[in-house]
PADREN-109722 format. One record per residue (C-alpha): x, y, z; residue number from 1; residue in one letter. Coordinates in Angstrom, 2 decimals, decimal comma. Layout:
        c1        c2        c3    nr   rest
         X         Y         Z   NUM      A
...
***
This chain:
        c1        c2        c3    nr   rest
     52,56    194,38    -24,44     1      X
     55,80    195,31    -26,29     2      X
     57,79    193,68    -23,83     3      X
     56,13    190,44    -24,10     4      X
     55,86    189,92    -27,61     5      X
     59,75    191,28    -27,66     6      X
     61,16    189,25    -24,77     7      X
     58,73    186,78    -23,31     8      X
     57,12    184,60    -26,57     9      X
     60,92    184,57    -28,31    10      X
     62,53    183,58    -24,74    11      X
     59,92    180,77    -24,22    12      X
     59,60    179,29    -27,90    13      X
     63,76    179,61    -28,28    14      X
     64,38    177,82    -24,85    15      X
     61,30    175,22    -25,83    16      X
     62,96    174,57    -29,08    17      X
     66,87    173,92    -27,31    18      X
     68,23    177,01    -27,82    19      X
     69,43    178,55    -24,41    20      X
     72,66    179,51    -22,42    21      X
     73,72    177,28    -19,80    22      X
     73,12    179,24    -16,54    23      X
     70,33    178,63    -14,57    24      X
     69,12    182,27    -13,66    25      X
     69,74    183,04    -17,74    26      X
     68,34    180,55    -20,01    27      X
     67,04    183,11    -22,62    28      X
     69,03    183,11    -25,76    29      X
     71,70    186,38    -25,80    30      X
     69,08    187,55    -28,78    31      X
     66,42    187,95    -26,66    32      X
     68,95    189,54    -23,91    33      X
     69,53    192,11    -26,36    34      X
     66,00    193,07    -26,06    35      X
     65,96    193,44    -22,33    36      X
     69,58    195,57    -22,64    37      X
     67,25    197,80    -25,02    38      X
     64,20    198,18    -22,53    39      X
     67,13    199,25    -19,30    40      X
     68,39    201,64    -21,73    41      X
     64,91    202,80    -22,85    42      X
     64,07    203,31    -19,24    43      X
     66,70    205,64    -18,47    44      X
     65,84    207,90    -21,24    45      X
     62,22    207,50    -19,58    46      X
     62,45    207,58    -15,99    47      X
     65,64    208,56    -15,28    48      X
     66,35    211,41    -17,65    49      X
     63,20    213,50    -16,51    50      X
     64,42    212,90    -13,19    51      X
     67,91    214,79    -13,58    52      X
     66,43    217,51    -15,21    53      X
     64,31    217,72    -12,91    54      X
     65,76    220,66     -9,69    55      X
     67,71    217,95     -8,20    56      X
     67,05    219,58     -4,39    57      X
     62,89    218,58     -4,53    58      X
     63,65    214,57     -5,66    59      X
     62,51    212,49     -3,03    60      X
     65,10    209,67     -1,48    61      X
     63,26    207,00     -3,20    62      X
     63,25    208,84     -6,41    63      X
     66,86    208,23     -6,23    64      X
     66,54    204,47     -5,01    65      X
     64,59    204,22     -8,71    66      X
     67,67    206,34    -10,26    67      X
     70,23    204,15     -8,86    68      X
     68,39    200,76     -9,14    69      X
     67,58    201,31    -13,41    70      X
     71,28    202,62    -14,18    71      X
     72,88    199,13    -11,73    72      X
     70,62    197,21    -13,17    73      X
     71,53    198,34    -16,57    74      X
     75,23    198,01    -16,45    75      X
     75,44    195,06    -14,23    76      X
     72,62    192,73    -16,45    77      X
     75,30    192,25    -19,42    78      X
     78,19    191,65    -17,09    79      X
     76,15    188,96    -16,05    80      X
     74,63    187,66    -19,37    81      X
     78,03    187,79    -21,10    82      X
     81,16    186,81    -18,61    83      X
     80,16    183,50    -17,60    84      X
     79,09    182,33    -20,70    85      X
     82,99    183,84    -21,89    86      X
     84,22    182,06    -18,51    87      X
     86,28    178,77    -20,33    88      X
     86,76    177,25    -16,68    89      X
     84,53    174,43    -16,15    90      X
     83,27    172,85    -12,86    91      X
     83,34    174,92     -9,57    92      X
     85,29    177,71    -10,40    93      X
     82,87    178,56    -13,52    94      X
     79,81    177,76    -10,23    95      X
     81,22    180,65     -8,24    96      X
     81,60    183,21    -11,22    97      X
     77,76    182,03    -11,86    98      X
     77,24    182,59     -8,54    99      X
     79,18    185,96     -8,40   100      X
     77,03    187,13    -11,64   101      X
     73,77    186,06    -10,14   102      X
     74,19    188,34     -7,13   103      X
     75,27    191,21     -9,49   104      X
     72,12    190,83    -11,74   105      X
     69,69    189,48     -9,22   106      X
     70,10    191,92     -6,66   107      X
***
């Protein structure tokens, strides 16, 4: 409920009233990103936290699927909120750094 009164109701009334970033897998505005940064970081203290303290020997492999998948996701959703929209190139070389970012955050 948090998460959609923090992320999804801003995103959608911001980008309804013309205020987005011009990539087409990002169109929330970078203060609602913040927000989603927040909840990554909020789920590694969670999830992933517990987890490492946890004897490290009895975590199953897809325990550590989850591990891995929060802490990429994490450090590679910023990189791909904040370099293209830094990227001054226009026209197909700014298309492939889009496209470069979108496989970072999108995969």
């Amino acid at each position: 409920m948090i998460w959609n009164f923090a992320v999804v109701l801003p995103g959608w009334v911001l980008v309804a009233a013309g205020f987005s970033q011009p990539l087409e897998w990002a169109e929330f505005p970078l203060v609602v990103d913040a927000f989603v940064v927040l909840a990554f970081v909020l789920m590694v203290f969670e999830f992933v936290l517990p987890f490492l303290k946890a004897r490290l020997s009895d975590l199953y492999v897809s325990a550590w699927y989850i591990i891995g998948g929060i802490i990429f996701t994490m450090l590679a959703y910023p990189v791909g909120i904040l370099y293209p929209s830094s990227f001054r190139e226009r026209g197909a070389q700014r298309s492939a750094v889009s496209g470069f970012t979108t496989l970072l955050v999108c995969s």
